[in-house]
ZAMARGU-4260 file (C-alpha; in steps of 0.2 Angstrom, whole numbers, plus 5000, padded with zeros to 4 digits):
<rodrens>
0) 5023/5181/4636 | 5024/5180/4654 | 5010/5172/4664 | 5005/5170/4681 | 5000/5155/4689
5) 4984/5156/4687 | 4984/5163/4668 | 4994/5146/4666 | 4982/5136/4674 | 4967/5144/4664
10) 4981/5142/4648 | 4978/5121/4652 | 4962/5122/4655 | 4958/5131/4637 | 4968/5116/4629
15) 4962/5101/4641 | 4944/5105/4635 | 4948/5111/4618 | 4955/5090/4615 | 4940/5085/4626
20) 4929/5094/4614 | 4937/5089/4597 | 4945/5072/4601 | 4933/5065/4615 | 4935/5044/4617
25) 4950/5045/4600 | 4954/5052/4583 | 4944/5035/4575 | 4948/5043/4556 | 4969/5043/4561
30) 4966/5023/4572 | 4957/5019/4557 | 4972/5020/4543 | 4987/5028/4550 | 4998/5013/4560
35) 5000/5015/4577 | 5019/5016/4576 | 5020/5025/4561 | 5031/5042/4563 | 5030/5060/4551
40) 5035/5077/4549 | 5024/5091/4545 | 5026/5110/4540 | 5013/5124/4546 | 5014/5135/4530
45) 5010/5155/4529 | 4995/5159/4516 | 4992/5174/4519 | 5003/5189/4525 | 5001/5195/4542
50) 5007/5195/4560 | 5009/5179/4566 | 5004/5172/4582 | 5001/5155/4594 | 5017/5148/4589
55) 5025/5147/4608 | 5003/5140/4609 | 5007/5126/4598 | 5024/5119/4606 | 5011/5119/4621
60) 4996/5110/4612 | 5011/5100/4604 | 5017/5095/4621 | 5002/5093/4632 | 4997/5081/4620
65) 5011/5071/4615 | 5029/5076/4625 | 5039/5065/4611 | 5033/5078/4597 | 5048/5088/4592
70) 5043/5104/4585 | 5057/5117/4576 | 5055/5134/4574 | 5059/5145/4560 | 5049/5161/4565
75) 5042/5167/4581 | 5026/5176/4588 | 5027/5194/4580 | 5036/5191/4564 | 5030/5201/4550
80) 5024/5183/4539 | 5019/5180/4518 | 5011/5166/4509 | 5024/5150/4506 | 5035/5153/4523
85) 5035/5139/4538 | 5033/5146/4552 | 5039/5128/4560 | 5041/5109/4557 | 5035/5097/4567
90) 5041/5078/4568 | 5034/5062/4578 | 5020/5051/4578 | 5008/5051/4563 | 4992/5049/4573
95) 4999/5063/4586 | 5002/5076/4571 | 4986/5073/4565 | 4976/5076/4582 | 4982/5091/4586
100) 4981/5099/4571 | 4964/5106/4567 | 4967/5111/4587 | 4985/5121/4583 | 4975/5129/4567
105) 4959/5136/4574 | 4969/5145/4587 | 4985/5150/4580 | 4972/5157/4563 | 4962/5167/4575
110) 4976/5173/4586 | 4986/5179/4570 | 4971/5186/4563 | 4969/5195/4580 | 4989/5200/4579
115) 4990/5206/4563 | 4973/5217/4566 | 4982/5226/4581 | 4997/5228/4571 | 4988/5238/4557
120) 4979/5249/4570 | 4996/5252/4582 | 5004/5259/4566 | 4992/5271/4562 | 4997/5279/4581
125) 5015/5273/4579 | 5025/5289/4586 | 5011/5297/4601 | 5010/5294/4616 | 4993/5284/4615
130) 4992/5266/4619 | 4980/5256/4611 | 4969/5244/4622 | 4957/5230/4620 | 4943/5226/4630
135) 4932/5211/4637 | 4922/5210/4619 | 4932/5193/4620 | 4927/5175/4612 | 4920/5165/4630
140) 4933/5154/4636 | 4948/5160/4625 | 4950/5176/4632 | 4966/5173/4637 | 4972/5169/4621
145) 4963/5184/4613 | 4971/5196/4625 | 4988/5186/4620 | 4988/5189/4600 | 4983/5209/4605
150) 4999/5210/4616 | 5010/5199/4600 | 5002/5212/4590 | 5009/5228/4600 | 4994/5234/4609
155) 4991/5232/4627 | 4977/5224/4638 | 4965/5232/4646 | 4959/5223/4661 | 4957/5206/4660
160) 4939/5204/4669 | 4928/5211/4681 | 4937/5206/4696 | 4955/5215/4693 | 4948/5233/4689
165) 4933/5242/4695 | 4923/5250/4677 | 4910/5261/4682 | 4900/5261/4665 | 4883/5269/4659
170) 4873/5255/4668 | 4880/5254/4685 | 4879/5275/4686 | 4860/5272/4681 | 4859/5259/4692
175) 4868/5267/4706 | 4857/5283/4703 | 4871/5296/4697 | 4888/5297/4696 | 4893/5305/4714
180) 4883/5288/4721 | 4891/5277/4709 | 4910/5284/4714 | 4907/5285/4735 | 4900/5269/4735
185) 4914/5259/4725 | 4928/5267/4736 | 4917/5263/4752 | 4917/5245/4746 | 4936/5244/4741
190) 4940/5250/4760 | 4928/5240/4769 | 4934/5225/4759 | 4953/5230/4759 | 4954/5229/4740
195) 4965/5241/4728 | 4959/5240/4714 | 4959/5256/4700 | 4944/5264/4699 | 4938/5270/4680
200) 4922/5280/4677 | 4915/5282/4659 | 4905/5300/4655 | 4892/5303/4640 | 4896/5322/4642
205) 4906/5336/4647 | 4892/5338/4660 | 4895/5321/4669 | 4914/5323/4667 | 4914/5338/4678
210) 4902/5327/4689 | 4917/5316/4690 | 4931/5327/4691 | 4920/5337/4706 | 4919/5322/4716
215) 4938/5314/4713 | 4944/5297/4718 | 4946/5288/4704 | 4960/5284/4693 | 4954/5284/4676
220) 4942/5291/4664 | 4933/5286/4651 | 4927/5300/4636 | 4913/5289/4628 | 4908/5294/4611
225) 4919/5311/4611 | 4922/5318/4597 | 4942/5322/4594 | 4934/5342/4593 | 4925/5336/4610
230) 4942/5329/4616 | 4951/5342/4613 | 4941/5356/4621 | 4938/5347/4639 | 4956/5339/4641
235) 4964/5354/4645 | 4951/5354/4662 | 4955/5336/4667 | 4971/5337/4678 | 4984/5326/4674
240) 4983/5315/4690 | 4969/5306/4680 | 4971/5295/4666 | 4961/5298/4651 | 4954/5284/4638
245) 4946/5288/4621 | 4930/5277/4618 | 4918/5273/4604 | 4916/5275/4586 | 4935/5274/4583
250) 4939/5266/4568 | 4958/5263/4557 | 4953/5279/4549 | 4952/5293/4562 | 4961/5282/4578
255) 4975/5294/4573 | 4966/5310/4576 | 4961/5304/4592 | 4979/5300/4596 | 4983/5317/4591
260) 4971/5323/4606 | 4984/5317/4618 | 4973/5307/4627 | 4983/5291/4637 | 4974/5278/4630
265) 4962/5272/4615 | 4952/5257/4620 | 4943/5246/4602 | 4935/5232/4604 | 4934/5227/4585
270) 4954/5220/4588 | 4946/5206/4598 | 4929/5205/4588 | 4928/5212/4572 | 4946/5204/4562
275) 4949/5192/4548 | 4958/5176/4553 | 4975/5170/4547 | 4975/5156/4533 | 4988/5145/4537
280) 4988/5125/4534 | 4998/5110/4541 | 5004/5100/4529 | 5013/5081/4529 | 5032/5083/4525
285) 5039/5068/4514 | 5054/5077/4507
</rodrens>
């Protein structure tokens, strides 16, 4: 995956404190036994079957922590996997493998579980138009990695956080005292502070989606809690210079009728909170 600058700095920062947190002042059990010379080789081995993901994470987590580890791939981000495969061998210091392993689990478990979650859901929409997005319903301080295994998996990120699109949800029209306030106000504020940034407005209704569609100027909208029926009867009135996202009680069993719709995009949050983690082990080589 391509990162920017930044991404890459957050990218460190997720694994600087991920050691800080799990090694702190050394790995006593691995000083206690292991000699501080001493070399290995060890095998992250497939039990279950899913999509993997965090590989290209490891060699990072690898590295960061120990350049001299040598780590050899056998299968990549996005392969279909199965119990008994190696996705890769790593080989070096004893006391370096054994540091950074519960470190390369936890994340490459959870981003496989994440991947292979997409995966199933993509397939169910394989074909339409419809893309399938995540949202910010994201573990705190991982979100990066989250919103990676989605994209591994074949769905696409939403945005990342509150600062790169604007979301006009339920709250801020409540807040804001309607949807006509909400809407003027956000492209008052993106002028006077020279920012372009996509503007999105979620509706409860076909009443506050002509509300929307009388006042203009955004880019995308949001049909939260539509129905497909609903979908389908007020689509045809929403002019295709906007972009149109299906919201809310979407589940594997009836994502495809709400791809059928034709709407643009379907946004679930359960790829990023509701999924089953990857088993996956890393296991000393002595062959």
């Amino acid at each position: 995956m391509d990162f920017t600058p930044e991404q890459i700095d957050t990218l460190d920062l997720i694994i600087h404190n991920a050691f800080k947190e799990d090694i702190g002042e050394g790995d006593h059990s691995s000083m206690a036994c292991v000699p501080e010379t001493g070399t290995g080789k060890a095998r992250l081995i497939i039990k279950d079957s899913g999509i993997l993901a965090g590989v290209e994470l490891a060699q990072r987590i690898f590295h960061t922590y120990d350049p001299q580890l040598h780590i050899t791939v056998f299968i990549p981000d996005g392969t279909l996997v199965h119990p008994g495969e190696v996705a890769f061998e790593v080989t070096g210091s004893s006391r370096s493998i054994l540091a950074t392993e519960r470190l390369v689990l936890n994340f490459m478990q959870r981003m496989s579980g994440i991947a292979t979650q997409t995966h199933q859901i993509t397939q169910k929409i394989a074909g339409l138009q419809t893309k399938l997005l995540d949202t910010r319903k994201t573990t705190p301080g991982i979100r990066l990695l989250e919103k990676w295994a989605v994209r591994i998996g074949g769905g696409h990120n939403h945005r990342f956080a509150l600062y790169d699109m604007i979301m006009l949800k339920d709250n801020h029209i409540d807040y804001a005292g309607g949807i006509e306030q909400a809407i003027t106000r956000t492209n008052a504020y993106l002028k006077e502070n020279n920012k372009s940034l996509k503007i999105e407005v979620e509706v409860r209704n076909p009443e506050e989606l002509q509300q929307v569609l009388n006042v203009g100027n955004v880019d995308r909208i949001m049909l939260d809690n539509f129905s497909p029926s609903q979908i389908k009867e007020v689509l045809p009135s929403i002019p295709k210079q906007f972009e149109v996202e299906a919201s809310g009680g979407i589940t594997l069993d009836n994502i495809r009728e709400y791809a059928e719709t034709g709407v643009d995009y379907i946004s679930v949050g359960a790829l990023t909170h509701s999924f089953k983690s990857l088993d996956m082990s890393l296991k000393a080589d002595f062959q």
